[in-house]
N, C-alpha and C positions, 0 to 999 in steps of 0.2 A: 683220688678216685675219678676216674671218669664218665663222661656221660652214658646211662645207660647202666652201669655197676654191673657188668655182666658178672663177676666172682661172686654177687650181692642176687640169691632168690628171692631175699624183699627186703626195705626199706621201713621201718617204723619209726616215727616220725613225734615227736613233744607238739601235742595238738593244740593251740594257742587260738590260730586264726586261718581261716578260709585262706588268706595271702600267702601265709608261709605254707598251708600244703599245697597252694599251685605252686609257690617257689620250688620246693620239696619236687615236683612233677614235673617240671621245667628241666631241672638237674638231673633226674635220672629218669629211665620210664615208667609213667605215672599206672601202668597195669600191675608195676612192682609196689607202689607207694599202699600201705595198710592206712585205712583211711577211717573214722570215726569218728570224726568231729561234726558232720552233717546230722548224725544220730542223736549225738549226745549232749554235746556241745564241747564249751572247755572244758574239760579232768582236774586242771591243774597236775602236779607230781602226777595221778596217776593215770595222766594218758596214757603213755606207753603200757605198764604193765593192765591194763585195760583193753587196749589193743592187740597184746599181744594172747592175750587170755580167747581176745572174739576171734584170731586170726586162725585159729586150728594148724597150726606151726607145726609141720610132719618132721618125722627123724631126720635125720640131717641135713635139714634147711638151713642157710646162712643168712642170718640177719643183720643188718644195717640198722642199731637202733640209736637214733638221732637224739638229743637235747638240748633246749635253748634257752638259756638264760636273759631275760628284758632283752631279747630277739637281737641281739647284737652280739651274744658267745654261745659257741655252738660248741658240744664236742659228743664224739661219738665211738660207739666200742661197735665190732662185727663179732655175732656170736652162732656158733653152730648148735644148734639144736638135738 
């Protein structure tokens, strides 16, 4: 995927640390990156579905939903809404 994810209307991201979602923002543009970690703090497991609950995810938005494992395995599914 490339910078920016233009096919990607937003990015949801396994909310860990302030680092990884500027990494996260860094990689694609950060107006797309769904952001919760400022609020909340860490989730654990349920960042994502946390995020994507506060995100108000309209019909057919394509999402980028990110996860990372001890921040060194990442893998990710795009799902259309």
């Amino acid at each position: 995927m490339n910078k920016g994810a233009p096919s990607v209307d937003r990015i949801v991201p396994h909310q860990t640390s302030r680092a990884g979602i500027e990494l996260m923002a860094k990689l694609w543009s950060p107006e797309k990156v769904v952001v919760t970690l400022p609020e909340l703090g860490n989730t654990i497991a349920a960042s994502i579905p946390v995020a994507l609950h506060r995100a108000q995810i309209a019909d057919g938005e394509r999402l980028l939903l990110v996860g990372t494992g001890a921040g060194t395995l990442y893998g990710g599914v795009i799902y259309q809404h």
